[in-house]
Every structure is written in structure tokens, then in C-alpha cells.
C-alpha positions in Angstrom: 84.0 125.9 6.8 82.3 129.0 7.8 80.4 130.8 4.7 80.6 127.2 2.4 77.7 126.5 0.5 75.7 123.4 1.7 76.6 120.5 -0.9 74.0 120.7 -4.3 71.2 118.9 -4.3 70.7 116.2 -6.9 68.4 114.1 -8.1 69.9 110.9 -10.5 67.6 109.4 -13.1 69.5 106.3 -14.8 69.5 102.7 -15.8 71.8 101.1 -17.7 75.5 100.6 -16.5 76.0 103.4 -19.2 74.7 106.1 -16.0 77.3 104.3 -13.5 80.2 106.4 -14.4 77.9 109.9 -13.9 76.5 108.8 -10.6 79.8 107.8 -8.7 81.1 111.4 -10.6 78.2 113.0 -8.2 79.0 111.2 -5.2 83.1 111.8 -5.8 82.3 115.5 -6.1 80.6 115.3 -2.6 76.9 117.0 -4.1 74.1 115.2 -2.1 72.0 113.2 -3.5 68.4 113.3 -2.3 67.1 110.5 -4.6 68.0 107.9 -7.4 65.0 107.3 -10.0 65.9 103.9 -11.7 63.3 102.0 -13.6 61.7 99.0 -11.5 63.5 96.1 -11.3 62.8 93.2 -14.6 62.6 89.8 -15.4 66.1 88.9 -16.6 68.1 85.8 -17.5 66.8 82.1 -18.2 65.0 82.1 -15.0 63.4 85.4 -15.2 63.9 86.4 -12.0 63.5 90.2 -11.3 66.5 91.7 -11.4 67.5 95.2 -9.7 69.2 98.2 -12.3 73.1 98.5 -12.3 71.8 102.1 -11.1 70.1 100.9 -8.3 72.8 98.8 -7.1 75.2 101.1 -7.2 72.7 103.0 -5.1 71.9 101.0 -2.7 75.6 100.2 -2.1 75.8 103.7 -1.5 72.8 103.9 0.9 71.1 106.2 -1.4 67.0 106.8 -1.5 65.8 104.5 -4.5 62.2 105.6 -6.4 60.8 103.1 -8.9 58.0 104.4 -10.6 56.6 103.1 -13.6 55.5 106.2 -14.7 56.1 109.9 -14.0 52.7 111.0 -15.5 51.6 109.9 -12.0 50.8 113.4 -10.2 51.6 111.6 -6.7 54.7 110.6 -7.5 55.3 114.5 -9.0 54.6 115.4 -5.4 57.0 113.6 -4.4 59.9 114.9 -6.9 58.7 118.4 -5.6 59.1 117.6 -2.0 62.8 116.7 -2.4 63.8 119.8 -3.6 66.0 119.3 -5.9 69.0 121.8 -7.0 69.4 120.1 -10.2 68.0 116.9 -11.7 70.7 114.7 -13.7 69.4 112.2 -16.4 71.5 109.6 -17.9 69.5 106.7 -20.1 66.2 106.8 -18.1 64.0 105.0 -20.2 61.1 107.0 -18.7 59.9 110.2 -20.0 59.9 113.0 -18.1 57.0 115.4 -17.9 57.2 118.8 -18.2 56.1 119.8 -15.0 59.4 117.8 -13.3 61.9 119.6 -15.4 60.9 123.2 -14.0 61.4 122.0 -10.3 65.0 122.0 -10.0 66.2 125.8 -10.3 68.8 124.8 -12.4 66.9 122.5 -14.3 67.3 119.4 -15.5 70.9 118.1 -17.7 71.1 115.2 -19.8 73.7 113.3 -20.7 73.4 112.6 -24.6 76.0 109.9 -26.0 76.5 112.2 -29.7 78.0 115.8 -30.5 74.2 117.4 -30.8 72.6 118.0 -33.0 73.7 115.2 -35.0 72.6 111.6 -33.7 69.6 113.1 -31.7 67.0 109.7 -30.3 67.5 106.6 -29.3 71.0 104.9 -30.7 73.6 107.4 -31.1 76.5 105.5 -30.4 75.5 102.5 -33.5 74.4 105.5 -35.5 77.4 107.3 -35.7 79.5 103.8 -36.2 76.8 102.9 -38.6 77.6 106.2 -40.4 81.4 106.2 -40.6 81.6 109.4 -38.5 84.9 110.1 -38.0 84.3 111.0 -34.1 81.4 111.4 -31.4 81.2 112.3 -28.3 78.9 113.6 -25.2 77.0 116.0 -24.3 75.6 118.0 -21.2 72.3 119.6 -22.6 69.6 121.1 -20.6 66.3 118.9 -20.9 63.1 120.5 -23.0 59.9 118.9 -23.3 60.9 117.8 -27.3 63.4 114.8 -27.5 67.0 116.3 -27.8 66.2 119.3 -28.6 68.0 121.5 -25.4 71.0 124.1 -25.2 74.4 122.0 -24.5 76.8 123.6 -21.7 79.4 121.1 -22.7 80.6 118.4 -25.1 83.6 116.2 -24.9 84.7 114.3 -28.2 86.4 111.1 -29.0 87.8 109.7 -32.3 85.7 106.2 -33.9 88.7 104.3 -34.1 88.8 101.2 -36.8 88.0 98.4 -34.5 85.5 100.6 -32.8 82.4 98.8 -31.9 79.3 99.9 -30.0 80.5 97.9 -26.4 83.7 99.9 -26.7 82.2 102.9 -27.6 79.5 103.1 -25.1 82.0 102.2 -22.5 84.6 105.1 -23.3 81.7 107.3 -23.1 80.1 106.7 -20.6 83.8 107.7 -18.9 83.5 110.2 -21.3 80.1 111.6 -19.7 81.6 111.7 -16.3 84.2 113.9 -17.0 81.9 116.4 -18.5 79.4 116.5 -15.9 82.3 117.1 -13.2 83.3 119.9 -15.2 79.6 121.1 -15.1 79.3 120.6 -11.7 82.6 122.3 -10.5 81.1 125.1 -12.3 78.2 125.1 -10.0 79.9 124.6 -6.7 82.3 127.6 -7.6 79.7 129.7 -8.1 79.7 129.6 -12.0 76.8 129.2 -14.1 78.1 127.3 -17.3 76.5 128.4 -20.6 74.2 126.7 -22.5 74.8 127.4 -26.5 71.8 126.6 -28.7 72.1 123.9 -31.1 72.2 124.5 -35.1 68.9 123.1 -36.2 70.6 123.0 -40.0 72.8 120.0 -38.8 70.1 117.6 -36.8 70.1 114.3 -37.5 68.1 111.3 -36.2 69.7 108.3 -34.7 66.3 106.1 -35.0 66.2 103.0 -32.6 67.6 99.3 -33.3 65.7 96.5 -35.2 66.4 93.1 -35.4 65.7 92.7 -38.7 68.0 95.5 -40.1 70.6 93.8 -39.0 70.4 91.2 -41.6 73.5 91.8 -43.8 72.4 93.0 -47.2 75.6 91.4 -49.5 74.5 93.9 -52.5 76.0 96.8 -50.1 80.0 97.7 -50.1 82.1 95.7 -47.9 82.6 99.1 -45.7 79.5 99.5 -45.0 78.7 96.0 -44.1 82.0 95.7 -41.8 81.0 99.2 -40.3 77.2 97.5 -39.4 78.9 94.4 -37.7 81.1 97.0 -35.5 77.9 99.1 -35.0 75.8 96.5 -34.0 78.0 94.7 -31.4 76.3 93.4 -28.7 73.2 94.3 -30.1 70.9 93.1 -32.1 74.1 91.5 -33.7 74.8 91.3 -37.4 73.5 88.5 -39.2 73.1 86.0 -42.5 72.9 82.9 -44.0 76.0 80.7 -45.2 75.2 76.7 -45.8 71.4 76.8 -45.0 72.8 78.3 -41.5 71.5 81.7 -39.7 74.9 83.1 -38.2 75.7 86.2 -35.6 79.1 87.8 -37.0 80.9 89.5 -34.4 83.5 90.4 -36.1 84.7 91.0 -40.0 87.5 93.0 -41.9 87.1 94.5 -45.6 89.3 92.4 -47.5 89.9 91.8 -51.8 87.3 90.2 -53.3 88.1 86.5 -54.5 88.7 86.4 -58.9 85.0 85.9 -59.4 83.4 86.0 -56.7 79.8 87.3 -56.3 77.9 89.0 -53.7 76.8 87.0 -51.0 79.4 84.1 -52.3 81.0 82.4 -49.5 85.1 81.5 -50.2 87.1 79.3 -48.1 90.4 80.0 -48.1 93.6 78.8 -46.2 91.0 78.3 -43.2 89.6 81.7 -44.0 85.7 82.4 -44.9 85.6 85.2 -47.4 81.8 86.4 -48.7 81.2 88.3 -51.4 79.7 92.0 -51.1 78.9 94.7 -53.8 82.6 95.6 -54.3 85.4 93.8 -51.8 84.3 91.1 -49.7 83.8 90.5 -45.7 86.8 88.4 -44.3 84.5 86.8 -41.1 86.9 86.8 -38.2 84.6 85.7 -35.1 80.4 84.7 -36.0 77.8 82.0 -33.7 75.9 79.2 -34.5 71.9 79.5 -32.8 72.7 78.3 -29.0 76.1 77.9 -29.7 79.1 79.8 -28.3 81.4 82.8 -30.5 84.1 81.2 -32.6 86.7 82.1 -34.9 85.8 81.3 -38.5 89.1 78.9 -38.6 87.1 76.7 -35.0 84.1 77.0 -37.5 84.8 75.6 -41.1 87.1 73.0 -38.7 83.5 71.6 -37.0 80.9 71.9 -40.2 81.5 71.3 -44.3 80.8 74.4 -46.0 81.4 74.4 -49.5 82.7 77.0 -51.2 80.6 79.0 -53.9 
């Protein structure tokens, strides 16, 4: 049509399947796509063969321009950024940090999607953290990239309630939906003309969402019941609650807060009517699906059927 504007240019930066939603938003809303950063491709399952990004599959199924640096400090692949010429750069769970020099290229800069309601659950687990937490809701964010972690004006969030069962898979799935929908918003702005505003964030209310350990994961049995069901909800698929019942290092998947047993004491396993109960600070952890090392997930009923666990 005579007097449209030629399509935006974007350049995608993403890895996980958590950037697949925002990446088929861009190609849906028709922008062009000069390039698609993904981190190279890794060693991955038992025979740790390399394996390509969900991002760059997606990509190359689209017959998009992959870039796999290992770096962006590297001033020859900067060149390179700067010759596409780039309307806007989109970042969704790089993994790569990216220099100053690269967010002042685009002339509209460079948006992140950030899985919290900023500032709170700035860094590197936002969705666990705000499980973790008990926060009521979360959400994402579009937020214009600074040099400092987190730290940029937003242009738009988009919330969602933490229901009960909640855990970090279905979470991180909803948002990731939810991510998409907010940077088509962003970018109908754009294509419209429309510049959307970027509202500074309210450094009174930051908080830190500091990256996974293995070891935290441990269940601590001198904690309430509500936080311990809250950490097995926050960290499924990963690093996976975990403690030890009969000599045995279990995964729980899955737990309720139920009444504690008459008597029973924290970290006090109680078998009932095919039921494993364990004792915390106040109520106890009804366990509803845990794993055996190299075994598969089962109920706790499949469990106490296949090994003797006394109770107490």
C-alpha cells in the first residue's frame, strides 16, 4: 500500500522455549526479522550430542538468519549487530550479556522481556522466587534494557494470579504466553506510529530473585508446612525438592499441607491408610508424587507398596 511503512526491523535474542512464544508473536505481526542470536548449540542428553536451541529451531524452520556467538564482548561480532541495522532489538532469556555499545544501536533500543512485575523479583529466577515467596500474583514485563541487570523503564506489564497448585513449569509456561501478548501490544504501538511509555521503576520496592542451588532445595523439616509445600511447587522441574526418608534421598514433586499426626515431630515420617505424612515445624507435608535416584515419579501409595518404610 502506497505511503506504508516498510515492516520493523528486529533483531531476536533468546534461548529457552520460554522466548518461543515472543518470536512467533514477531513473525505473526509481520515485523522482519534481520537476525536471531541464540546461544551455540550444547551437549545434551545421555549421549551428549550438541544439540540446537528451541530458538534456533524455531528459526531455522522459519528460514531466519541464525548468529551463535559465544560472546558479545567480541568487537567483530558488534560489527556485525551494527550492519544489520536494527529498528529494535528484542531479548527474551539470552543467557549472554549484552554490552553497552549493542543496546544503543537500535533507535528504539533494546526491550526485554522480564518474567516478574519489576521491581520485585529482579535476576535470575523470578518465576521460583515469587512461588517461593507466596506472592499472590506475577507477571511480565516489557522493560527497556540498561547496562545494570533489571534495572530499565517498563512500557508494559501484564499480570497473572499464583494459583494453589501453581508450580514453576506451569508458571513459566503461562508466561511465556503471557510475554507474547505484551510485546504485540508494544509492537502494534510501533507500527501505528505510537511510541509507548516507559514508566521508571520504584527503587523502594526492588527485590532480588537470586539464582537456583541444588542444595537449597533440600527440605528443611524445622520450616512450616506452607513454606515447605510452597518450595516443592517452586522448584518443579528444577533443581527439584528433596530429603531423606528410610536412609533414601527422594525428589518430591508434589506435596499438600495437611494436620499434623498426634505426636508427630518434624521430619517424622507417618504412614497412613497408604498415605506418607512428614512432620514439619507446625502441620505436616502429605507427599503426593516423589522419585527414587534413577527411578521413575510415583505416587506415594506405588511407593510404600514397592519398599518397607516404617513409620516414626
Amino acid at each position: 500500500m502506497k505511503g506504508q511503512n516498510p515492516p520493523l526491523r528486529v533483531l531476536f535474542a533468546g534461548t529457552p522455549e520460554f522466548a518461543l512464544p515472543p518470536l512467533r508473536a514477531l513473525l505473526d505481526e509481520g515485523c522482519n526479522i534481520v537476525a536471531v542470536l541464540t546461544q551455540p548449540d550444547r551437549p545434551a542428553g545421555r549421549g551428549k550430542q550438541l544439540r540446537a536451541s528451541p530458538v534456533k529451531q524455531l528459526a531455522l524452520q522459519n528460514n531466519l538468519e541464525v548468529l551463535q556467538p559465544e560472546s558479545l564482548k567480541d568487537a567483530q561480532w558488534q560489527e556485525i549487530i551494527l550492519g544489520l541495522q536494527p529498528d529494535l532489538m528484542v531479548v527474551v532469556a539470552y543467557g549472554l550479556m549484552i554490552p553497552g555499545r549493542l543496546l544503543t544501536i537500535p533507535r528504539f533500543g533494546c526491550w526485554n522481556i522480564h518474567a516478574s512485575l519489576l521491581p520485585r523479583w529482579r535476576g535470575a529466577a523470578p518465576i521460583q522466587r515469587a512461588i517461593e515467596a507466596g506472592d499472590a500474583q506475577t507477571g511480565v514485563c516489557i522493560m527497556q534494557m540498561e547496562v545494570t541487570l533489571d534495572t530499565g523503564p517498563v512500557y508494559q506489564c501484564l499480570t497473572t494470579p499464583i494459583g494453589p497448585h501453581d508450580t514453576a513449569a506451569s508458571l513459566h509456561d503461562r508466561l511465556a504466553d503471557l510475554g507474547a501478548r505484551a510485546l504485540r501490544n508494544c509492537i502494534q504501538m510501533l507500527n501505528s506510529g505510537e511510541l509507548p511509555q516507559a514508566v521508571a521503576q520504584d527503587q523502594e520496592h526492588v527485590v532480588y530473585a537470586h539464582k537456583l542451588s541444588k542444595p537449597e532445595a533440600e527440605l528443611d523439616w524445622n520450616q512450616p508446612a506452607e513454606v515447605l509445600e510452597r518450595r516443592v511447587r517452586a522448584f518443579n522441574p528444577w533443581p527439584v525438592a528433596w530429603c531423606e526418608i528410610g536412609g533414601q534421598r527422594l525428589r518430591i514433586w508434589d506435596a499438600e499441607v495437611v494436620a499434623s499426626p498426634p505426636g508427630c515431630k518434624p521430619g517424622q515420617p507417618f504412614i497412613e491408610r497408604h498415605s506418607l505424612v512428614i512432620g514439619a515445624a507446625d502441620k505436616a507435608l502429605k507427599i503426593l508424587e516423589l522419585q527414587r535416584p534413577g527411578g521413575q515419579r510415583v505416587t506415594a501409595e506405588q511407593f510404600l507398596n514397592a519398599h518397607q518404610l516404617k513409620a516414626g
